[in-house]
N, C-alpha and C positions, 0 to 999 in steps of 0.2 A: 531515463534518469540513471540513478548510480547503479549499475549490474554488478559490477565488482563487491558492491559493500553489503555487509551484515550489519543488520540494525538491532539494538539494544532493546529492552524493556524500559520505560519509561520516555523514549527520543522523542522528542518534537517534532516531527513531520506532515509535511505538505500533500496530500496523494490524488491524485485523476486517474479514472479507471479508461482502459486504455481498450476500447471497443473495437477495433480493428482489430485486436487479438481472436475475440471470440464471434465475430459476424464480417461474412464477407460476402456481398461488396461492402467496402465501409460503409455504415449508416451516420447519423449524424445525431448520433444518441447524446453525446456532451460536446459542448463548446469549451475552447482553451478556456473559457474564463468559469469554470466549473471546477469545483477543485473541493479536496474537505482536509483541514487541517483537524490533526488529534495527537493522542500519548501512543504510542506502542503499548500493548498490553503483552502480546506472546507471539511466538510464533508456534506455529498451527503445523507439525511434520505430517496430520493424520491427513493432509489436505494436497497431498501430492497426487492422487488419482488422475487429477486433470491438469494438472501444471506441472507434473512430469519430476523433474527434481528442482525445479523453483521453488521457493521458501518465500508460503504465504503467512501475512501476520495480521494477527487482528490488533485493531486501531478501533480505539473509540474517541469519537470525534465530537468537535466541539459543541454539536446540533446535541451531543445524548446516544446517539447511533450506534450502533458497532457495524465495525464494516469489517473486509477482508481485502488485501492487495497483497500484490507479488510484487518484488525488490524493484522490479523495473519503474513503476506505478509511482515509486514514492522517492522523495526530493526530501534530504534533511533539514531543518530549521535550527534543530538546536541541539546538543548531547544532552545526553542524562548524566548530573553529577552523580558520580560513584561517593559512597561516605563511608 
């Protein structure tokens, strides 16, 4: 998904956790059609341990969840109006 891009607090975003990252041989742990849409809450710098200098953000998603994902992971829907 977008590597390039920094995500906002508030953005509407689409995210699928991307298992091939962290188990190999691929397993078959989500299907394309697995996905969680949520708001952006923050991004998380304390969470570089394991993803190195990727910038993971927590997402709380539409199920109530919070989840975490790295930029790769997530696909924009929508911007946050700035006021």
């Amino acid at each position: 998904m977008g590597d390039d891009r920094e995500y906002e607090v508030g953005d509407l975003v689409l995210c699928r956790f991307d298992y091939e990252y962290l188990f190999y041989p691929p397993h078959n742990f989500a299907s394309k059609e697995s996905f969680y849409i949520g708001i952006i809450l923050c991004q998380k710098e304390d969470a570089m341990f394991f993803f190195h200098d990727d910038v993971v953000y927590e997402v709380l998603c539409l199920d109530g969840h919070h989840r975490f994902f790295v930029k790769w992971e997530i696909e924009i829907l929508r911007k946050a109006k700035k006021s």
